[in-house]
C-alpha positions in Angstrom: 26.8 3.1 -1.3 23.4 1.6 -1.7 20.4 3.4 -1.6 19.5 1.4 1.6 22.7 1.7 3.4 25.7 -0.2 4.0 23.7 -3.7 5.3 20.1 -4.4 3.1 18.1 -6.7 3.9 15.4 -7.9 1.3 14.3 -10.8 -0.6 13.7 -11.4 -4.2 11.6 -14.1 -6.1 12.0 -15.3 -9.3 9.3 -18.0 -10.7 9.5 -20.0 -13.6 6.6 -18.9 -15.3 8.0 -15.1 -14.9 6.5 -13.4 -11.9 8.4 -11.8 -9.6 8.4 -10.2 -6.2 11.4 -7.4 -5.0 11.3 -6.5 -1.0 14.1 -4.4 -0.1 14.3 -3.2 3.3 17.6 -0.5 5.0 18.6 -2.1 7.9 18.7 0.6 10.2 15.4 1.5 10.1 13.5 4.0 12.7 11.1 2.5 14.3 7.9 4.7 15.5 8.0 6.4 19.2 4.1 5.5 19.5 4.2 2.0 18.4 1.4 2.4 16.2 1.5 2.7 12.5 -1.6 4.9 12.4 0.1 7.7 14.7 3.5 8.4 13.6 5.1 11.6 13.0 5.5 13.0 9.7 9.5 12.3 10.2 8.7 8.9 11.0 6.2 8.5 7.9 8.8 9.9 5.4 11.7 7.5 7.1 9.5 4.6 6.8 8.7 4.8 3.3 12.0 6.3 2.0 13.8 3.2 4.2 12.4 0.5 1.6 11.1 -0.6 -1.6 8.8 -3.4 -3.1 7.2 -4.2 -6.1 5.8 -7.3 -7.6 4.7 -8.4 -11.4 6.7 -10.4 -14.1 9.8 -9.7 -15.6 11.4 -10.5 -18.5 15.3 -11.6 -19.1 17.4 -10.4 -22.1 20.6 -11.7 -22.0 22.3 -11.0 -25.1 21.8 -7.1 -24.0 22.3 -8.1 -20.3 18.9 -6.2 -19.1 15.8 -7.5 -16.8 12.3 -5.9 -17.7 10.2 -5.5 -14.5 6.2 -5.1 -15.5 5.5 -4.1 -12.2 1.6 -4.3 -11.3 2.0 -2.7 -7.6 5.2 -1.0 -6.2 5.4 0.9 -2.5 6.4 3.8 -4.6 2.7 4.4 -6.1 4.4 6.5 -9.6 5.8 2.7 -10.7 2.2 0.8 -10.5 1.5 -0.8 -14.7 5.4 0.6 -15.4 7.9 -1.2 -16.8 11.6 -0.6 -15.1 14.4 -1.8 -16.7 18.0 -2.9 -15.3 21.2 -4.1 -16.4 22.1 -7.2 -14.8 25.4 -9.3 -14.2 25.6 -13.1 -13.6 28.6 -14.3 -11.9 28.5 -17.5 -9.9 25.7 -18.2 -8.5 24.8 -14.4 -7.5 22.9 -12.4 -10.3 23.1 -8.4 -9.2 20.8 -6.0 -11.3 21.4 -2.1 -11.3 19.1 0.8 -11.9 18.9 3.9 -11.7 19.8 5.6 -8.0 16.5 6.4 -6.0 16.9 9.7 -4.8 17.3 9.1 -1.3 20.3 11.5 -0.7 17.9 14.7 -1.9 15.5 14.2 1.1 17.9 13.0 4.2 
């Protein structure tokens, strides 16, 4: 199961010249009993930010070992700002599906 349950929704962009931005968003996602992002509950805090991802920078392709390189410059999760994550990734079709390491999500639901 994915780290964003059974129905993500996200985008991804790919440019030519190597930049890239990753939004990845769990579809059933709480939404605050206030309506205002400024005075949310600490449940609702935590379920907003362990409820999606995003990062944008450049990446890099290596195909003959099937990995992408992402040089992230800012991520939602602060640790991965000036990282570098990498991926496997499989091409089939027209659909290209990366994988990385499971986020912890299950340790703090």
């Amino acid at each position: 199961m994915s780290d964003y349950g059974a129905d993500p929704h996200g985008i991804v962009i790919f440019t030519p010249d190597g930049r890239c931005v990753v939004e990845i968003f769990r579809s059933d996602r709480k939404k605050f009993a206030s309506n205002d992002r400024a005075a949310g509950t600490p449940e609702e805090y935590k379920d907003a930010i362990m409820s999606t991802s995003g990062h944008f920078g450049h990446y890099v392709v290596d195909v003959e070992k099937s990995t992408i390189s992402f040089k992230v410059d800012r991520a939602s999760f602060p640790n991965w700002d000036d990282t570098t994550r990498v991926g496997t990734f499989t091409l089939t079709g027209g659909t290209l599906a990366w994988h990385t390491r499971r986020a912890l999500m299950d340790r703090f639901q």
